[in-house]
C-alpha positions in Angstrom: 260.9 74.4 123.8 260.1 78.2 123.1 259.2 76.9 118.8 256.9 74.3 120.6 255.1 77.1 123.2 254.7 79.7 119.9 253.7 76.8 117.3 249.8 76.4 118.7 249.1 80.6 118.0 251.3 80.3 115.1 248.4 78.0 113.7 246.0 80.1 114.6 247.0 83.0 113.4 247.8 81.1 110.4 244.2 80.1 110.1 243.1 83.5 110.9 245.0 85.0 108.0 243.5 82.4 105.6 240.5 82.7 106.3 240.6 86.5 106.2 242.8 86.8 102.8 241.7 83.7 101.0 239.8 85.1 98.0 239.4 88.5 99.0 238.9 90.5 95.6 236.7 87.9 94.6 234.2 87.1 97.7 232.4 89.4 98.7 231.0 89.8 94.6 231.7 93.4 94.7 232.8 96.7 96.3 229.9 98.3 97.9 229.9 102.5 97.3 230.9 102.9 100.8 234.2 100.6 100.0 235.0 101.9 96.7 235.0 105.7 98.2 237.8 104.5 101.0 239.9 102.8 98.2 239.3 106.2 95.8 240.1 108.7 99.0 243.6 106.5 99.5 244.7 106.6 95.8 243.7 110.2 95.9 245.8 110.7 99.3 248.2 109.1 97.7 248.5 110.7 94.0 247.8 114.6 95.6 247.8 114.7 99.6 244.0 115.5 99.3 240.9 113.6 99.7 237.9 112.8 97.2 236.7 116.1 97.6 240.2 118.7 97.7 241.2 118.7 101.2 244.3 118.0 102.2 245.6 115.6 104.8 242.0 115.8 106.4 242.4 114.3 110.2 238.9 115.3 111.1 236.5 113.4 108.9 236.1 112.0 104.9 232.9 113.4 103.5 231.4 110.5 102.1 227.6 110.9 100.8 226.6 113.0 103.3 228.3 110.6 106.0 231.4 112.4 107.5 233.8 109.4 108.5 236.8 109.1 110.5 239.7 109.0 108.8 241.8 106.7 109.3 240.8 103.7 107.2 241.7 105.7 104.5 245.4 106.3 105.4 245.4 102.3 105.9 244.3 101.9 102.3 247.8 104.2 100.6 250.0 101.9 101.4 248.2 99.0 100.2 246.9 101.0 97.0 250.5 102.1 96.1 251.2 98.1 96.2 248.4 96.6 94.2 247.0 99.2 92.7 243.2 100.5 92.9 241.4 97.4 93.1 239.0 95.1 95.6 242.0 93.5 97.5 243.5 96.8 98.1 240.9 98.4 99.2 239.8 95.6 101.9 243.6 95.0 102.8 243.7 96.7 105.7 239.9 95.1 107.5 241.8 91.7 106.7 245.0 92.8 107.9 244.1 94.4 111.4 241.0 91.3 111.3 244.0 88.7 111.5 246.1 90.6 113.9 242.8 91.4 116.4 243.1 87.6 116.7 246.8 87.6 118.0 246.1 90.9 120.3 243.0 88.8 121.5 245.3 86.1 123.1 247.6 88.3 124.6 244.6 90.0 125.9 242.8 86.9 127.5 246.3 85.8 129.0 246.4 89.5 130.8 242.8 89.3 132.3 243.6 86.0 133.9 246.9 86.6 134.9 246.6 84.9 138.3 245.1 81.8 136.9 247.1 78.4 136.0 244.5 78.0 133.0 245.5 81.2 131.2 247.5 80.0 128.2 244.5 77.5 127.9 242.0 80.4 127.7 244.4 82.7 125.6 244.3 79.9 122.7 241.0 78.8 122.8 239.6 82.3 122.6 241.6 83.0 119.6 240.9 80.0 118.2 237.2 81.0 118.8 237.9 84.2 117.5 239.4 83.3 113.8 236.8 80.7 113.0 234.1 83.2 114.1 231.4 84.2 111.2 230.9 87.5 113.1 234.5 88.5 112.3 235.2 86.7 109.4 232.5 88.4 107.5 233.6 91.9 108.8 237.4 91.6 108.7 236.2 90.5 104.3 235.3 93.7 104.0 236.3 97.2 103.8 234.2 97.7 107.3 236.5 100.8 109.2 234.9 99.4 112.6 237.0 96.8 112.0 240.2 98.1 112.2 238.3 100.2 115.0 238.0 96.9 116.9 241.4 96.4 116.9 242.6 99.6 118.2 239.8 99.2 121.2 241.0 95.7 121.9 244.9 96.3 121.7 244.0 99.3 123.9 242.8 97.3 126.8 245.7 94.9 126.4 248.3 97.7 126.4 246.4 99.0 129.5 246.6 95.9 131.4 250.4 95.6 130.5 251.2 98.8 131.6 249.3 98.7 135.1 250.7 94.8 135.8 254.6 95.8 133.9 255.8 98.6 132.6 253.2 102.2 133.1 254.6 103.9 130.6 253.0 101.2 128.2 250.0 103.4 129.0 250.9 105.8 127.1 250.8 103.5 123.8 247.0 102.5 125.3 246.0 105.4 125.1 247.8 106.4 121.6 245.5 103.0 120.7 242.1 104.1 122.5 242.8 107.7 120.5 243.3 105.8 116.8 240.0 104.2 117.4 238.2 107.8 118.0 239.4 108.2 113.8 238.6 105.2 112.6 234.8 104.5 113.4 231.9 106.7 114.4 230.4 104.0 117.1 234.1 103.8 118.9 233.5 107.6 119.5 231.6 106.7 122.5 233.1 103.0 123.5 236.6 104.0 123.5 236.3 106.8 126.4 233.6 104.4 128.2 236.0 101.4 128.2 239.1 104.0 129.0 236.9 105.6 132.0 236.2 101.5 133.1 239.9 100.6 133.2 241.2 104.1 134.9 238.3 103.0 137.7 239.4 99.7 137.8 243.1 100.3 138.4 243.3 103.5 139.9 245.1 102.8 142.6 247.9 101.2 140.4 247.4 104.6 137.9 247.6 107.4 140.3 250.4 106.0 142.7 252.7 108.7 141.5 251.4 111.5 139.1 254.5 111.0 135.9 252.3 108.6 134.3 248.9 110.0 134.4 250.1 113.9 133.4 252.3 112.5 131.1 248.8 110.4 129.1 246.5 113.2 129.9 248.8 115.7 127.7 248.9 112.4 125.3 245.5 112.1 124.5 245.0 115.9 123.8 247.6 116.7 121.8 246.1 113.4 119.6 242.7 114.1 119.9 243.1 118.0 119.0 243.0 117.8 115.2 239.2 116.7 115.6 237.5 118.1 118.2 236.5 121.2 116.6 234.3 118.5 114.2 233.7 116.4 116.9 231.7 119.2 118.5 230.0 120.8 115.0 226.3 119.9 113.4 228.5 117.7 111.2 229.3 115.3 113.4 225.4 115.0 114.6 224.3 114.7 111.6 224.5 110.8 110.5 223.4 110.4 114.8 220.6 112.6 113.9 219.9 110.6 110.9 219.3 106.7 112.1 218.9 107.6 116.2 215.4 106.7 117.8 214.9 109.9 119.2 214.7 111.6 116.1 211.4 110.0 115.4 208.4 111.6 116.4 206.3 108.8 116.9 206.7 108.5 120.6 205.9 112.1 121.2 202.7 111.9 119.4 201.4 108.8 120.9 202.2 110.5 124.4 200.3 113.3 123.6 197.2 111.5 122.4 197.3 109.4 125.4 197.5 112.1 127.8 195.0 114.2 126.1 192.4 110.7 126.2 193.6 111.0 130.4 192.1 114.9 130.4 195.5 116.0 131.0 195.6 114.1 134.7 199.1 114.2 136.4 199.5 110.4 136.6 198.8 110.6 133.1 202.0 113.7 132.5 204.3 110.9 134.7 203.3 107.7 133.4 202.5 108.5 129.7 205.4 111.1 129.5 207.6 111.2 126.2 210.6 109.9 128.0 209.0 106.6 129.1 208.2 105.7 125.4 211.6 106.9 124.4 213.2 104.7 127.5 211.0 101.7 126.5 212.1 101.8 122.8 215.5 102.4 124.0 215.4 99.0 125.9 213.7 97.1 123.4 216.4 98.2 120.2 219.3 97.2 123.4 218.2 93.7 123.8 217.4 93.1 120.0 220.8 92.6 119.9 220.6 89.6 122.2 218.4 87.9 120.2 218.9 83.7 119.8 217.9 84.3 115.7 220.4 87.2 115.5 223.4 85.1 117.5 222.8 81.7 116.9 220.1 81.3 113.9 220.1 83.5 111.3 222.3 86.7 111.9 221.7 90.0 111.2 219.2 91.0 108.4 221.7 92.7 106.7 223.4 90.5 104.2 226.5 92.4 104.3 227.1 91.2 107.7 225.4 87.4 107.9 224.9 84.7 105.4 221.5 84.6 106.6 222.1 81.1 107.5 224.3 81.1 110.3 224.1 83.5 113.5 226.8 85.7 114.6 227.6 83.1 116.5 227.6 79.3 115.8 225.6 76.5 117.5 228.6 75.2 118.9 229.0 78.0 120.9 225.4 78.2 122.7 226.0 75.5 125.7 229.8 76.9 126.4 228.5 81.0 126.4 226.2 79.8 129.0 228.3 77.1 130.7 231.3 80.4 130.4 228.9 83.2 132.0 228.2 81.0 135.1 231.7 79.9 135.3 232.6 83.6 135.3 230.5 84.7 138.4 231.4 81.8 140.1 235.3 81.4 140.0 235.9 85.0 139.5 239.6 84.5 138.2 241.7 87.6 137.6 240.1 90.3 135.9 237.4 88.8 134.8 234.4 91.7 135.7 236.2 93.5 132.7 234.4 91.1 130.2 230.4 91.4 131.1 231.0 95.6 131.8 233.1 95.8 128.3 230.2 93.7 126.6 227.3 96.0 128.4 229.2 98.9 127.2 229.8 97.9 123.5 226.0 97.7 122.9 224.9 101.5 124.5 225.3 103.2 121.4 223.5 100.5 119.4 221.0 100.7 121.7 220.1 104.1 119.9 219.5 103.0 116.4 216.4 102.4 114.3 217.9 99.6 113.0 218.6 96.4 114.8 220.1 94.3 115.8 223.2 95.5 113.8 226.5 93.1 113.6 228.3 96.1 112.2 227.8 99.2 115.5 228.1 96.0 118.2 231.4 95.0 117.0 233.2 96.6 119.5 232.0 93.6 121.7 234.0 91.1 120.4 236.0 89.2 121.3 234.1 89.2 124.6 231.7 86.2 123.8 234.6 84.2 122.0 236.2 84.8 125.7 233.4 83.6 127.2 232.5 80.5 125.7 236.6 79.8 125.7 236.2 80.1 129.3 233.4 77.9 129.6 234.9 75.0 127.3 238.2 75.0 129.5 236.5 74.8 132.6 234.0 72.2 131.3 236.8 70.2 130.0 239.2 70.6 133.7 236.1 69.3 135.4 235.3 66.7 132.8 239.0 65.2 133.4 238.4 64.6 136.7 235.5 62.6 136.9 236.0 59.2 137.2 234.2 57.8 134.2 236.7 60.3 132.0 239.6 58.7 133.1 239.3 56.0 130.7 241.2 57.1 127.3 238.6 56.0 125.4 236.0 58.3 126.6 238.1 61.1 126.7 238.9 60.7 123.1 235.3 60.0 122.0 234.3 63.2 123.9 236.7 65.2 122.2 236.2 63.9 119.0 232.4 64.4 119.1 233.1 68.0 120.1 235.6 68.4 117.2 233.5 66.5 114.8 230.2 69.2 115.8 233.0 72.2 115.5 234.4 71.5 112.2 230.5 70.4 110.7 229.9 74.5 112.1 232.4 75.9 110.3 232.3 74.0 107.0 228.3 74.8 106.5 229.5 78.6 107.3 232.3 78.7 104.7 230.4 76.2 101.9 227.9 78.6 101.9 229.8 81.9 102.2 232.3 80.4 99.3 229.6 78.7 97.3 226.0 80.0 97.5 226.2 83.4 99.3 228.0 85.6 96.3 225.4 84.1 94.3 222.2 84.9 96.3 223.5 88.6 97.5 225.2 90.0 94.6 222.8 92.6 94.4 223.3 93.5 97.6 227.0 94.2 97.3 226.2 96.2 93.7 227.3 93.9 91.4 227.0 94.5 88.1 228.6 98.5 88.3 232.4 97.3 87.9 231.4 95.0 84.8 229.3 98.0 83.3 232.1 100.8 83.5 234.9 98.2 82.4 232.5 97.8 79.1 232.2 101.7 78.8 235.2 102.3 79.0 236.4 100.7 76.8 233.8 102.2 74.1 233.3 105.6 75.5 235.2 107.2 72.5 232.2 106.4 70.6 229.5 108.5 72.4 229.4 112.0 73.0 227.3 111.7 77.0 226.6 108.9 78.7 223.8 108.5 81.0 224.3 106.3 83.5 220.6 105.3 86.6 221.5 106.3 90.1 218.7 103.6 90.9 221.0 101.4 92.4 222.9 104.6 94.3 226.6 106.1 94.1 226.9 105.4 90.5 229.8 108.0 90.1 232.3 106.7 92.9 232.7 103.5 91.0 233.2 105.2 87.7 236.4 107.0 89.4 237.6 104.1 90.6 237.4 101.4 88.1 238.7 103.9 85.7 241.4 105.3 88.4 240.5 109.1 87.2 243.1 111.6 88.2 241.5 113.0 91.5 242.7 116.6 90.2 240.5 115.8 87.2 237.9 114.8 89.2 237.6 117.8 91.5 237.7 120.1 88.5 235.0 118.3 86.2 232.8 117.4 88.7 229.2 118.8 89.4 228.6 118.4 92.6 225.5 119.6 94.9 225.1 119.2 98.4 221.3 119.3 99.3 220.4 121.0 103.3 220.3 118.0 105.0 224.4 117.8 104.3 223.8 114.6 101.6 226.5 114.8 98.6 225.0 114.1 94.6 227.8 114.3 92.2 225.4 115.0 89.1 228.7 114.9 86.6 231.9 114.0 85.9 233.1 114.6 82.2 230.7 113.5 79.8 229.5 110.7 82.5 225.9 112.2 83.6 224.2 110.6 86.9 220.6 111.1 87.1 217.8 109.4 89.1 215.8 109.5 85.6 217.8 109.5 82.0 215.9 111.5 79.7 215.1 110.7 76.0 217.4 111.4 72.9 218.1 114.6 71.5 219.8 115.4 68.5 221.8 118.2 70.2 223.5 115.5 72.8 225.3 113.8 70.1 225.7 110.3 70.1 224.3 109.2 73.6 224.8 106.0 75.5 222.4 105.5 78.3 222.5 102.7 81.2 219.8 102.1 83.1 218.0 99.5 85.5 215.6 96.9 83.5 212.7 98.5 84.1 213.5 102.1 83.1 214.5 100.7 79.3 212.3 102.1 76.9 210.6 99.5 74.3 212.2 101.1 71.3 215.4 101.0 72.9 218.4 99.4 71.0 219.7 97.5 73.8 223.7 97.2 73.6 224.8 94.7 76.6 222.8 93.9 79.6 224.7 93.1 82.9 223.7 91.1 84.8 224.1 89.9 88.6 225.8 86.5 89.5 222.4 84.8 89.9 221.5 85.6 86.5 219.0 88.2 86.7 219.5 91.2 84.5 221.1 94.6 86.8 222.0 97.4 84.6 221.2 97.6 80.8 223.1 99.7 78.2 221.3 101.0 75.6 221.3 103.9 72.6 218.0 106.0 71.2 
């Protein structure tokens, strides 16, 4: 009996895993820069205790081309590093990993928000059924994405909450150990994880401050965790990637208030209705609710290929009719816990809300697995009503129903993954910088025979994946490397060895010695003597290597 009641999440998390690890050095094409400087920091944790850049055992951030991480994806990445060496699996281990294992936590979770319900097993596997097959979360768990593995931490967080007010409230300490490991992996969860910890303290207060143990005992928890980084949580540093892609950094609004109040002679109504702050408040709206857009869940996802095939929302068709059927559902019956899932999802998208760019799959992850909850919800309850209308009774009907709603599930899912498998490494190879690991494999294996080589920074970070497909000593590294770091906090390693990175090569010179240069097509010059090209998995020429 206890095999049979396991065997159904066994599945899924079987299918979860699969889906998650099948292929993943291969698809996605290639490492971006951002994933090859985690899998570089953890092999250089691992051979020296320091990062990229010399420091050692950093808690507070990874400096990372001017972007000043959290952590913790980094310390993830030894363990699988020192296993399978410095390579594209390794370095997206740990997203896949903690991607499979969000979708166990997620059905513990669902199973602890309706506790009082009869239906809760029901909703716990659905929604983590909902929850592997999702595009949203396959794409980022295929990745080396640290919000991720931020997701995780925020989600086992509320589940170890909810344990420890219904069973055991020491578990809150572990809840808030989880909350804290979310705060150093992702910049976003900065500002969700507190949110969502302030919403649950709210909710069960009563339960929390009954007697005072508990509650000293986490509040000395937390800061003893969260000392190592506050000092850089509260430094320019930190502000600085905000700074960089926030809305209110752009001055746009300001001027067009200006210009509108001066047209009004300066009038008062003018100052209150044209003021900076409406504009500001209007755009904030606008970039909140761009990330409930039908195209960005259900048509075409988000712009960026690295987080949609561009052919199937964040969510799938399927789901539309059951998010809908799941939110009314929700108001109406009310079960358990359940005001937890519309605040958490309200809550996931403030920071987003903030951003030039949107929508954005990536900083609104911290929302799932709220909707796969949701439309869960709303295909149990459809279903429990269904059963009991008269017509249903009839076997016959209730297996043609079923099957029609299988039979639209599975056509979802295999478009998804026939195109994410078969046409979507062809079509975005550039945008995952395909084409660096097959030029520095070819250098260096012939880099005895040149004296420099000059390699574009056209298509960015050119040095990161030098280090790491050639697994440079990190102690070699940080001794032979030019580095410069511009006002504005943005990192340019302009050397490593005889490897030279330059936004434009120059020409030949007899004093350089034998030079090899690589460059993007259009930079080659005419008289060149090309060498290899290399080119991207659609065919079209990306990098060309080439002597004077």
């Amino acid at each position: 009996m206890r095999v049979r009641s396991i065997l159904p999440i066994l599945v899924i998390f079987v299918i979860a895993g699969f889906l998650r690890f099948y292929q993943l050095g291969q698809n996605p094409p290639s490492l971006t820069w951002d994933e090859a400087s985690w899998g570089y920091n953890a092999y250089s944790l691992l051979r020296t205790g320091k990062d990229e850049f010399g420091r050692f055992l950093p808690l507070d951030y990874l400096e990372s081309f001017g972007d000043f991480k959290p952590p913790v994806y980094a310390y993830l990445t030894i363990l699988p590093v020192a296993f399978f060496g410095l390579n594209e699996f390794a370095t997206r281990f740990a997203s896949a990993f903690f991607g499979t294992l969000t979708v166990l936590v997620t059905y513990h979770l669902v199973k602890r928000i309706f506790i009082s319900s009869d239906s809760r097993e029901r909703y716990a596997l659905v929604s983590a059924l909902f929850l592997a097959l999702s595009p949203w979360h396959i794409n980022l768990s295929r990745a080396a994405f640290e919000a991720n593995v931020a997701t995780f931490f925020l989600i086992a967080g509320i589940w170890l909450f909810l344990v420890g007010v219904q069973k055991n409230r020491w578990i809150l300490l572990l809840s808030i150990t989880s909350f804290v490991g979310s705060v150093y992996t992702f910049n976003t969860t900065r500002i969700i994880a507190p949110l969502l910890f302030l919403l649950l303290v709210i909710s069960f207060r009563k339960n929390i401050f009954r007697e005072m143990k508990v509650p000293i005992a986490g509040l000395f928890v937390g800061i003893a965790l969260l000392l190592p980084t506050l000092p850089f949580l509260l430094s320019p540093q930190a502000r600085l990637r905000f700074q960089e892609v926030n809305i209110f950094s752009d001055s746009g609004p300001v001027v067009t208030a200006n210009q509108q109040i001066a047209r009004n002679d300066n009038a008062l109504w003018s100052k209150i209705l044209q003021n900076r702050r409406i504009f500001y408040a209007r755009e904030y709206i606008k970039h909140y609710f761009d990330n409930l857009s039908p195209s960005f869940l259900f048509i075409r996802g988000d712009g960026n290929p690295k987080f949609s095939t561009q052919h199937v929302g964040q969510l799938f068709l399927f789901d539309l009719p059951f998010l809908v059927l799941g939110i009314l559902f929700l108001f109406r019956r009310r079960e358990g816990n359940w005001y937890l899932l519309p605040l958490w999802f309200i809550l996931g998208i403030l920071p987003a809300g903030t951003a030039r760019e949107t929508p954005h799959a990536l900083r609104i992850e911290t929302v799932l697995p709220v909707p796969q909850i949701v439309i869960a919800y709303g295909l149990v309850q459809i279903a429990s009503i269904a059963s009991r209308l008269r017509y249903m009774k009839q076997a016959y009907i209730k297996v043609s129903v079923a099957l029609a709603l299988i039979v639209f599930l599975f056509l979802n899912v295999s478009y998804y993954l026939h195109d994410y498998y078969t046409h979507y490494p062809r079509t975005f190879s550039r945008e995952w910088q395909y084409g660096y690991a097959d030029a520095f494999s070819y250098i260096q294996v012939n880099e005895s025979l040149y004296d420099r080589i000059y390699f574009t920074t056209d298509l960015g970070r050119p040095y990161i994946y030098y280090i790491f497909s050639s697994k440079l000593d990190p102690s070699q590294f940080q001794k032979t490397a030019s580095i410069k770091r511009d006002s504005f906090g943005f990192v340019n390693v302009e050397r490593v060895g005889k490897y030279y990175f330059q936004p434009n090569l120059p020409g030949s010179d007899a004093s350089m010695g034998k030079v090899l240069f690589v460059n993007s097509p259009a930079k080659v010059p005419k008289y060149a003597s090309v060498v290899k090209t290399f080119s991207l998995l659609n065919g079209e020429p990306s990098l060309v290597a080439y002597t004077l």
